[in-house]
PLY file of the C-alpha trace (Angstrom):
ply
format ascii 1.0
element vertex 99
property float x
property float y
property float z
element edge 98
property int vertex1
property int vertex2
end_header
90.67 115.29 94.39
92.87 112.70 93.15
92.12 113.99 89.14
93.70 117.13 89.76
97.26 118.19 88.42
98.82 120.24 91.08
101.84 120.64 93.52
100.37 120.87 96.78
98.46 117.61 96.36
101.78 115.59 94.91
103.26 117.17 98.31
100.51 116.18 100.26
100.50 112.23 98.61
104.47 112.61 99.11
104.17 112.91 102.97
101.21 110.96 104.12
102.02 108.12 101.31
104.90 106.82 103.46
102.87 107.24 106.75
100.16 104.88 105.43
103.04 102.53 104.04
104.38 102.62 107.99
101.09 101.48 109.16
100.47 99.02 106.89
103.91 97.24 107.34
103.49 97.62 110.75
99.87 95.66 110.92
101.08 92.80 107.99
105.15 92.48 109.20
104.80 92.93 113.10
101.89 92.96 114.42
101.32 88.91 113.85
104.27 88.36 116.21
101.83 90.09 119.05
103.93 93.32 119.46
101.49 96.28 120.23
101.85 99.66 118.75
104.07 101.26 121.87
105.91 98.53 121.94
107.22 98.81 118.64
107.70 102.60 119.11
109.54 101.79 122.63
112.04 99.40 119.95
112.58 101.86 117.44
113.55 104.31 120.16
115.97 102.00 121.59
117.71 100.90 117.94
117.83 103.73 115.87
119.33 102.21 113.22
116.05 100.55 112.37
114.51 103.95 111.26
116.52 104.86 108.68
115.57 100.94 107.86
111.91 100.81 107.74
111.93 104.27 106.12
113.22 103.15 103.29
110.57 100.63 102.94
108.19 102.73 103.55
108.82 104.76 100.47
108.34 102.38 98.72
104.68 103.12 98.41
105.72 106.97 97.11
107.29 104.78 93.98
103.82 103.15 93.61
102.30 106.60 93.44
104.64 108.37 91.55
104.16 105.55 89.35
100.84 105.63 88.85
100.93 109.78 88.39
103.35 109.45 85.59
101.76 106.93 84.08
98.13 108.95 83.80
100.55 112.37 82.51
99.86 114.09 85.85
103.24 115.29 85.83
103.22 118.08 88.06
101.45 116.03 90.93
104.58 113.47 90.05
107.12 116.31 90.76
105.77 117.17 94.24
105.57 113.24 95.25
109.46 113.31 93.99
110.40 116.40 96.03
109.05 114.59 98.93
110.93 111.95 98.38
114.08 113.43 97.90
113.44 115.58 101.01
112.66 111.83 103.06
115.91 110.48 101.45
118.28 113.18 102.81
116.42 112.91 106.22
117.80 108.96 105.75
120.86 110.02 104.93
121.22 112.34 107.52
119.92 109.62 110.43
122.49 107.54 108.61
125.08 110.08 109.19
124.13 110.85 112.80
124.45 107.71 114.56
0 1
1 2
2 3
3 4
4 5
5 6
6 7
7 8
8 9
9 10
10 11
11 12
12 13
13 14
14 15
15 16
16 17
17 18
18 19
19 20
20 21
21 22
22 23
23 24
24 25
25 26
26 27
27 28
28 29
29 30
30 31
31 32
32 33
33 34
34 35
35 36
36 37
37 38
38 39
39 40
40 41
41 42
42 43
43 44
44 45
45 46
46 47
47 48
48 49
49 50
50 51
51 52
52 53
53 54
54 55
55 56
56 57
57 58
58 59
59 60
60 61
61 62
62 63
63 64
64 65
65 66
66 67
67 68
68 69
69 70
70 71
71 72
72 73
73 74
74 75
75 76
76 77
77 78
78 79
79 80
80 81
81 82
82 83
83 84
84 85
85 86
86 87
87 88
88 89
89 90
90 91
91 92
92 93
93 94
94 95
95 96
96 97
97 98
């Protein structure tokens, strides 16, 4: 799956990419200070400036993989991880703008 060169699955990395990075920051940054998984939704509901926040770190990861894409010339599964980014960083921008 991963050897192919298309759009849909650079789309596909694009969005779940950032959910996995959520996850994993959650488990390594704040789960050790014994908050569960509600809680920490029940805190990002109540300070919504943290999302904006956290989902910038989250794509992170989507630079890893578009990284790695462009690195192995899969170029057109590199342009759909970068539309999905760009489409996440005007989301950020428009939290930004809302609150």
């Amino acid at each position: 799956m991963f050897k192919k060169d298309n759009l849909s699955l650079g789309i596909l990395l694009g969005l779940i990419t950032p959910i996995v990075a959520f996850f994993l920051y959650y488990f390594f940054v704040i789960r050790p200070h014994d908050v569960g998984l509600d809680k920490f939704f029940g805190i990002l509901k109540d300070n919504k400036h943290m999302i904006p926040k956290i989902t910038s770190i989250c794509l992170l990861l989507n630079g890893l993989v578009f990284f790695l894409y462009t690195r192995s010339r899969k170029d057109v599964t590199a342009k759909g991880i970068f539309l999905v980014t760009m489409l996440y960083a005007i989301g950020i921008l428009l939290l930004k703008l809302i609150r």
